[in-house]
TORGUNU-476386 format. One record per residue: residue in three letters; x, y, z of N, C-alpha, C in turn. Coordinates in steps of 0.1 Angstrom, whole numbers, padded with zeros to 4 digits, always signed. Layout:
BEGIN
ALAXYZXYZXYZ ...
This chain:
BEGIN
UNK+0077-0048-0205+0078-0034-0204+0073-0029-0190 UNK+0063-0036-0181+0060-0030-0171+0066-0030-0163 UNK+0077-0036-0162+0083-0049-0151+0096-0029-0149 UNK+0100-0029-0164+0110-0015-0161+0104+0000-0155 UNK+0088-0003-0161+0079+0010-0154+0083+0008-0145 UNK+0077-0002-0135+0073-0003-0121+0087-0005-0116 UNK+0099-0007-0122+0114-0003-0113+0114+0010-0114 UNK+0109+0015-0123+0112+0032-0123+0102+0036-0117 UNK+0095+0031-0112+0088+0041-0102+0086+0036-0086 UNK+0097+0024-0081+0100+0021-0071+0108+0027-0066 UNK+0117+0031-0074+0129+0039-0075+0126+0050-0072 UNK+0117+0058-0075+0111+0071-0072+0099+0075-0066 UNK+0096+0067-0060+0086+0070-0052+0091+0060-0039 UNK+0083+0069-0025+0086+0067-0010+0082+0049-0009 UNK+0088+0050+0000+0080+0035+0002+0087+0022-0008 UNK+0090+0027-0019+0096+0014-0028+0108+0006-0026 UNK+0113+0010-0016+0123+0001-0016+0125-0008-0009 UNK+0112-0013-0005+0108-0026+0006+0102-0038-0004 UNK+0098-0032-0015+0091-0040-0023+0103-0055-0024 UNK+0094-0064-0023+0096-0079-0026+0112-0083-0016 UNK+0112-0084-0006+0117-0080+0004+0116-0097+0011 UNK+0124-0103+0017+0124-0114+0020+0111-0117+0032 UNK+0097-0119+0028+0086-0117+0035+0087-0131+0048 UNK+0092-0144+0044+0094-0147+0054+0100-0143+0070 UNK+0113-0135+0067+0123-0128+0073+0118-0117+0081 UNK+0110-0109+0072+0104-0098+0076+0093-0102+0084 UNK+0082-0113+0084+0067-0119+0091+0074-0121+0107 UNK+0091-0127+0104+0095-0134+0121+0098-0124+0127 UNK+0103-0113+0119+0108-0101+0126+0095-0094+0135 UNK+0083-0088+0126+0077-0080+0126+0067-0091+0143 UNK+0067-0104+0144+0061-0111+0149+0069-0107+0166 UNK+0078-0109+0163+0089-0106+0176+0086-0093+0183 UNK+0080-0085+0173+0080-0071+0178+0066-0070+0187 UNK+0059-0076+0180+0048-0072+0183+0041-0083+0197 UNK+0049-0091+0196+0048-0102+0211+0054-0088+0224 UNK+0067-0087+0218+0066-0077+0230+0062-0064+0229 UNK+0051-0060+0224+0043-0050+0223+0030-0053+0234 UNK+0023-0064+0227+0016-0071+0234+0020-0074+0246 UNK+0029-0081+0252+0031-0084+0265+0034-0071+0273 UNK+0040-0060+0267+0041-0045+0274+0028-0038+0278 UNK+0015-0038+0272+0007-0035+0270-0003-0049+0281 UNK+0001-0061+0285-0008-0067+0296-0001-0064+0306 UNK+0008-0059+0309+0017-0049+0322+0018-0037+0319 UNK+0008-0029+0314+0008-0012+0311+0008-0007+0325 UNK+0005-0016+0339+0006-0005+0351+0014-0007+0358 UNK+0019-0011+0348+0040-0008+0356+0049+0001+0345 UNK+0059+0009+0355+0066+0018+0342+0075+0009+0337 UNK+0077-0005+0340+0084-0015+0327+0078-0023+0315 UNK+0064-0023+0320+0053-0029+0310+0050-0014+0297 UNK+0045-0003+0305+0046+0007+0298+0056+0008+0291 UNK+0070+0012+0293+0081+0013+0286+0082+0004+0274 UNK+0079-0011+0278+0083-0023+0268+0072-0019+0259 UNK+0061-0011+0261+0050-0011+0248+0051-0002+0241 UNK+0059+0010+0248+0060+0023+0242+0071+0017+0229 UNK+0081+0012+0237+0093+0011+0226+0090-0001+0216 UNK+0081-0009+0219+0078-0021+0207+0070-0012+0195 UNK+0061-0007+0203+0051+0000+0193+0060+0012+0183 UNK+0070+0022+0186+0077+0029+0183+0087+0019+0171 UNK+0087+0010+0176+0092+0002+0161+0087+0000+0151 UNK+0077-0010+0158+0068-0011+0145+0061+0001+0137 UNK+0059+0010+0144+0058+0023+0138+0068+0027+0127 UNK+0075+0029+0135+0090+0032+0123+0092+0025+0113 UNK+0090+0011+0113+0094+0000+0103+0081+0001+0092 UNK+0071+0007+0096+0055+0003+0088+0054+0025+0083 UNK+0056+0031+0091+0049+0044+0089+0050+0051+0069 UNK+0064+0048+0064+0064+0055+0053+0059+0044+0042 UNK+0060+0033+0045+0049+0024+0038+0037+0023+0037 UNK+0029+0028+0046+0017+0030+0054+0010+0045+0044 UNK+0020+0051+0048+0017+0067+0045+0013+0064+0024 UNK+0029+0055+0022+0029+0060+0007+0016+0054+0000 UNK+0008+0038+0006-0001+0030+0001-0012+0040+0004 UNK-0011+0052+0016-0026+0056+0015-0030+0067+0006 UNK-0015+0071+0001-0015+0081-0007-0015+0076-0022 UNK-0014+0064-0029-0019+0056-0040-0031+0054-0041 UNK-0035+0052-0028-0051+0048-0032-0059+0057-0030 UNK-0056+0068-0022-0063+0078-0021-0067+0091-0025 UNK-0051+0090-0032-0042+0102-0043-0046+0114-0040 UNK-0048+0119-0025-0050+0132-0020-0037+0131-0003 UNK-0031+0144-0007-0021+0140+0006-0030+0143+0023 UNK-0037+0152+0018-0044+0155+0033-0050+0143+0036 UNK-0060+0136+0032-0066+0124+0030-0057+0113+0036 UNK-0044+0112+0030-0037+0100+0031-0030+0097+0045 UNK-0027+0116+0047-0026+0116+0063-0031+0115+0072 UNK-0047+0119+0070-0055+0117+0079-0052+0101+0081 UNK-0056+0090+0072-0056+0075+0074-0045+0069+0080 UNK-0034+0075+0078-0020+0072+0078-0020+0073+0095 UNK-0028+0085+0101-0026+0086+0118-0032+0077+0121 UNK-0047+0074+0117-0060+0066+0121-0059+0049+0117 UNK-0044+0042+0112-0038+0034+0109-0034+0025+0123 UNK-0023+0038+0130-0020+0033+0137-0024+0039+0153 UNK-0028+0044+0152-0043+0048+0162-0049+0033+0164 UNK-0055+0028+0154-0061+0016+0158-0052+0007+0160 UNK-0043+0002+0153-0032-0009+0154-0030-0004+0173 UNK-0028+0008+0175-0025+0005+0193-0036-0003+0198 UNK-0050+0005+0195-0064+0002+0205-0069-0012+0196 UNK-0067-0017+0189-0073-0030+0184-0060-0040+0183 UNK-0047-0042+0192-0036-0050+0192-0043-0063+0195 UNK-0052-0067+0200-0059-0079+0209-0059-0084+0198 UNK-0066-0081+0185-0076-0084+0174-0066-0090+0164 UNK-0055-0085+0166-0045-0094+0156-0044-0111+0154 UNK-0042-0116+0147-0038-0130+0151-0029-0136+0144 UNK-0018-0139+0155-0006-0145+0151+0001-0154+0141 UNK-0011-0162+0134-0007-0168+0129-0005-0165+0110 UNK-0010-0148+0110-0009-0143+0103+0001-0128+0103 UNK+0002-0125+0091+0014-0113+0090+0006-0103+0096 UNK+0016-0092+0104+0018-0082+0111+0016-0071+0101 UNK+0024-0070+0090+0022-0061+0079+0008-0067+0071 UNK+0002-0078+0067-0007-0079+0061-0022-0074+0071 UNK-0022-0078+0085-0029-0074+0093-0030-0053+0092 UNK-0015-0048+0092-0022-0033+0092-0023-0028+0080 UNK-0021-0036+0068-0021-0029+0056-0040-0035+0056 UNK-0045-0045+0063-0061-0047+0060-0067-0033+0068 UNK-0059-0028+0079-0068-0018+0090-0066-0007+0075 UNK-0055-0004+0069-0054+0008+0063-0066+0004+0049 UNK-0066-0006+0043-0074-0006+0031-0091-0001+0038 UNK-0091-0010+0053-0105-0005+0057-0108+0010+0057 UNK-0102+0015+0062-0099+0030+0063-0101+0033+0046 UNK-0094+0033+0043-0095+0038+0026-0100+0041+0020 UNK-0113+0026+0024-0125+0020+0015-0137+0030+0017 UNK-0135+0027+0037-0143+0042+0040-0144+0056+0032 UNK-0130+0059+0034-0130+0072+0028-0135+0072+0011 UNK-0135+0061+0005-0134+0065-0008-0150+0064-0010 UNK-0158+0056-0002-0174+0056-0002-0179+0069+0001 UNK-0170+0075+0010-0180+0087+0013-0179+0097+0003 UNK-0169+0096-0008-0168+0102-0022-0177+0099-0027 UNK-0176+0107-0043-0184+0106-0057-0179+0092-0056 UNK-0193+0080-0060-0188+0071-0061-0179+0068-0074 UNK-0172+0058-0073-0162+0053-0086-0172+0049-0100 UNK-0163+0053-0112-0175+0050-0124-0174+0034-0121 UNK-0177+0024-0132-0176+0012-0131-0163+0010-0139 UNK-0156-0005-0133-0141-0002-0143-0141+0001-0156 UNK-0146-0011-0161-0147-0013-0174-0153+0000-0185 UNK-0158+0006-0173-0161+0019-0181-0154+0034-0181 UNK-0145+0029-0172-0134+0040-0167-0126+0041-0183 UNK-0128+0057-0189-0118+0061-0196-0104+0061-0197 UNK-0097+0062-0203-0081+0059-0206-0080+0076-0205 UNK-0064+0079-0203-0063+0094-0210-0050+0090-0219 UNK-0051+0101-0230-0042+0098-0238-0026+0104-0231 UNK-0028+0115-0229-0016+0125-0222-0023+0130-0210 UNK-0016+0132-0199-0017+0141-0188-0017+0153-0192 UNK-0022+0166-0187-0024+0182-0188-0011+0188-0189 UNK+0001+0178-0178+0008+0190-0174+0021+0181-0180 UNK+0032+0185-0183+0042+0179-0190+0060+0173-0180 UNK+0057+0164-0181+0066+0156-0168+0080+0155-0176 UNK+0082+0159-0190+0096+0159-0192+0101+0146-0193 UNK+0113+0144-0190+0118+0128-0193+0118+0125-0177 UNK+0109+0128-0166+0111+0124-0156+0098+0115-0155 UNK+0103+0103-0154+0098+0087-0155+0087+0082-0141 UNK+0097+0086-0130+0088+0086-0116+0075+0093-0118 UNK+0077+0109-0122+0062+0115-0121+0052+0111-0132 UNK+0056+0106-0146+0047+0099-0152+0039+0088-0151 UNK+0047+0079-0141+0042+0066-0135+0032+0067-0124 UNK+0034+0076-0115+0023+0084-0104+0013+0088-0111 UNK+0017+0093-0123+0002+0099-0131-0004+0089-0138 UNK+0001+0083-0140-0005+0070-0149-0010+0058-0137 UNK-0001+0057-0125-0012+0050-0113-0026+0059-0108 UNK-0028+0072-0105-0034+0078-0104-0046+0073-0110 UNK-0044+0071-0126-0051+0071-0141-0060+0058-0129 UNK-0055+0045-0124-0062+0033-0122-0073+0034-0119 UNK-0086+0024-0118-0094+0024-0109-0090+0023-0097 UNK-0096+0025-0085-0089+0018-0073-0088+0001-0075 UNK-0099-0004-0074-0097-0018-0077-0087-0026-0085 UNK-0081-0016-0090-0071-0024-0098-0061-0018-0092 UNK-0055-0002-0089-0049+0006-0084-0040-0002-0071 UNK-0050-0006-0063-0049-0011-0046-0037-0022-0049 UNK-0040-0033-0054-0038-0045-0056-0022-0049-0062 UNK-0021-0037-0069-0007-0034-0076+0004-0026-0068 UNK-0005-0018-0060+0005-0010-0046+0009-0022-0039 UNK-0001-0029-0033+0009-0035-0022+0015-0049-0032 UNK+0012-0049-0037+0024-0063-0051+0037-0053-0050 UNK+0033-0044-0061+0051-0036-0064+0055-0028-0054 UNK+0049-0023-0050+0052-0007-0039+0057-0015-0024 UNK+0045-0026-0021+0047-0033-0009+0055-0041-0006 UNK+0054-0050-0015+0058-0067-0018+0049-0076-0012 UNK+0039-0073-0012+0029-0084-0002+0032-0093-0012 UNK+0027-0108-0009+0025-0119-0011+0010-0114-0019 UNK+0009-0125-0031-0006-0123-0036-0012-0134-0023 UNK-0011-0140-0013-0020-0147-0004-0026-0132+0007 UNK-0012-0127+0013-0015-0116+0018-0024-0107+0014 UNK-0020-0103-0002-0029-0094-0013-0045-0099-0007 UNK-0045-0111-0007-0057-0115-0013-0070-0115+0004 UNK-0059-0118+0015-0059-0116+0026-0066-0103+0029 UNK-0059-0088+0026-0063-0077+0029-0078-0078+0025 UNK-0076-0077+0009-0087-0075+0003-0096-0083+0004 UNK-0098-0096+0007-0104-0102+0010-0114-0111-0002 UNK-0103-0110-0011-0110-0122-0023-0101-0131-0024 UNK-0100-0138-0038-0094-0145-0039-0082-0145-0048 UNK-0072-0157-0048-0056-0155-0057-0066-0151-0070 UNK-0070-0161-0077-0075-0156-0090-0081-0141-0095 UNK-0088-0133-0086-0092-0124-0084-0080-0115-0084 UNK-0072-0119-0074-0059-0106-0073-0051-0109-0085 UNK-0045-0116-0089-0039-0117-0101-0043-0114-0112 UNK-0056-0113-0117-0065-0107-0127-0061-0091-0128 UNK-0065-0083-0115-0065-0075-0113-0054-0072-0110 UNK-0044-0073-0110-0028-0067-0111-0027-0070-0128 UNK-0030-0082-0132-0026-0078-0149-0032-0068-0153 UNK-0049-0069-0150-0055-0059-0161-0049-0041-0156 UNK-0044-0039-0143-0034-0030-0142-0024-0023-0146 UNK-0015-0036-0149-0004-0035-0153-0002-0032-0170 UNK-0020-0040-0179-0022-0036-0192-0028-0021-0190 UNK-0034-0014-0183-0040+0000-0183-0028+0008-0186 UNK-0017+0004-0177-0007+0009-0173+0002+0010-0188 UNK+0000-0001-0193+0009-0001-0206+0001+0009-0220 UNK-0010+0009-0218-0023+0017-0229-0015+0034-0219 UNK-0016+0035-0207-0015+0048-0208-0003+0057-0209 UNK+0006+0045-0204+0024+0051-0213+0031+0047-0222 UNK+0021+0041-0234+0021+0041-0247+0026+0050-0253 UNK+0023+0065-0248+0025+0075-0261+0041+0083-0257 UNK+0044+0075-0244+0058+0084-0240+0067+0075-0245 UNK+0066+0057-0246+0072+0048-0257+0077+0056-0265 UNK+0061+0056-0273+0063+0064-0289+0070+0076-0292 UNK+0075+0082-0282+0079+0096-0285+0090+0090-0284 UNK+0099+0079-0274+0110+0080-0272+0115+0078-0286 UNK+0107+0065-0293+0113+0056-0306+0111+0070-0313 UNK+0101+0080-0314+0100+0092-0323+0113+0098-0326 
């Protein structure tokens, strides 16, 4: 059952249609770009080294920005919020390019700057209850009708972040659970735990739209 949620809300939400995406294919691409990003930027005082950084970076922007944007707005579930991180993403990706290392993904590298960002922001909140103590809701307040997308946003919403994060860049992203585990900085066992017990939250809280349908 979750496997059709989460197509119905790939499908309708920004960003989903990169999910699980041939990541080898994408790592050589994203790697190309950013060699000549980097090499434009150790000749920034020439207008050809400039140019070649302007335009490498202008890709990889493009290729990363509405993915960037939709993961900061899952985990952060406030749009002003998501934007702010979403600029301060790649803000840094320019001024910290040195810091990358090659022998790891391009996309897993700025999806770790954006979780840093996030993490910040979410500390400087009320902190989070603890999961296991995090309440279920039976229904949402406001009535979504038979539109599937906006019930699935409300029911990711519902997550903790800890469980929340891990399942964005799985379905939403397609990261690799190595990459997953990469950003976040634990381990495969850890990430996989935590995308199930997600994906079971997920099934306790669109339980009752099932029921209505069989009703």
């Amino acid at each position: 059952m979750e496997y059709q949620v989460l197509n119905s809300a790939r499908r309708g939400g920004s960003g989903g249609g990169t999910a699980y995406k041939d990541r080898d294919r994408e790592n050589a691409e994203d790697l190309v770009l950013f060699r000549e990003f980097s090499a434009g930027l150790a000749a920034m005082d020439s207008p050809q080294g400039a140019r070649q950084a302007r335009e490498a970076y202008t890709k990889i922007y493009l290729r990363y920005r509405e993915r960037v944007y939709a993961y900061c707005l899952r985990v952060l579930c406030n749009e002003q919020d998501a934007q702010d991180m979403f600029q301060d993403v790649f803000l840094r990706l320019f001024t910290r390019a040195t810091s990358f290392e090659e022998e790891k993904s391009l996309g897993g590298w700025i999806f770790t700057i954006a979780h840093n960002l996030c993490l910040n922001k979410i500390r400087d909140r009320k902190p989070y209850d603890d999961i296991d103590d995090t309440p279920l809701m039976s229904l949402p307040s406001e009535d979504f009708g038979e539109n599937w997308p906006e019930r699935i946003e409300w029911a990711m919403n519902q997550l903790p972040v800890e469980y929340r994060e891990p399942l964005v860049l799985r379905e939403y992203q397609g990261l690799s659970y190595t990459e997953i585990a990469e950003v976040l900085r634990t381990t495969l066992p850890a990430i996989k735990s935590r995308i199930y017990r997600a994906k079971e939250r997920l099934r306790e809280l669109l339980a009752p739209y099932y029921k209505e349908q069989i009703d």
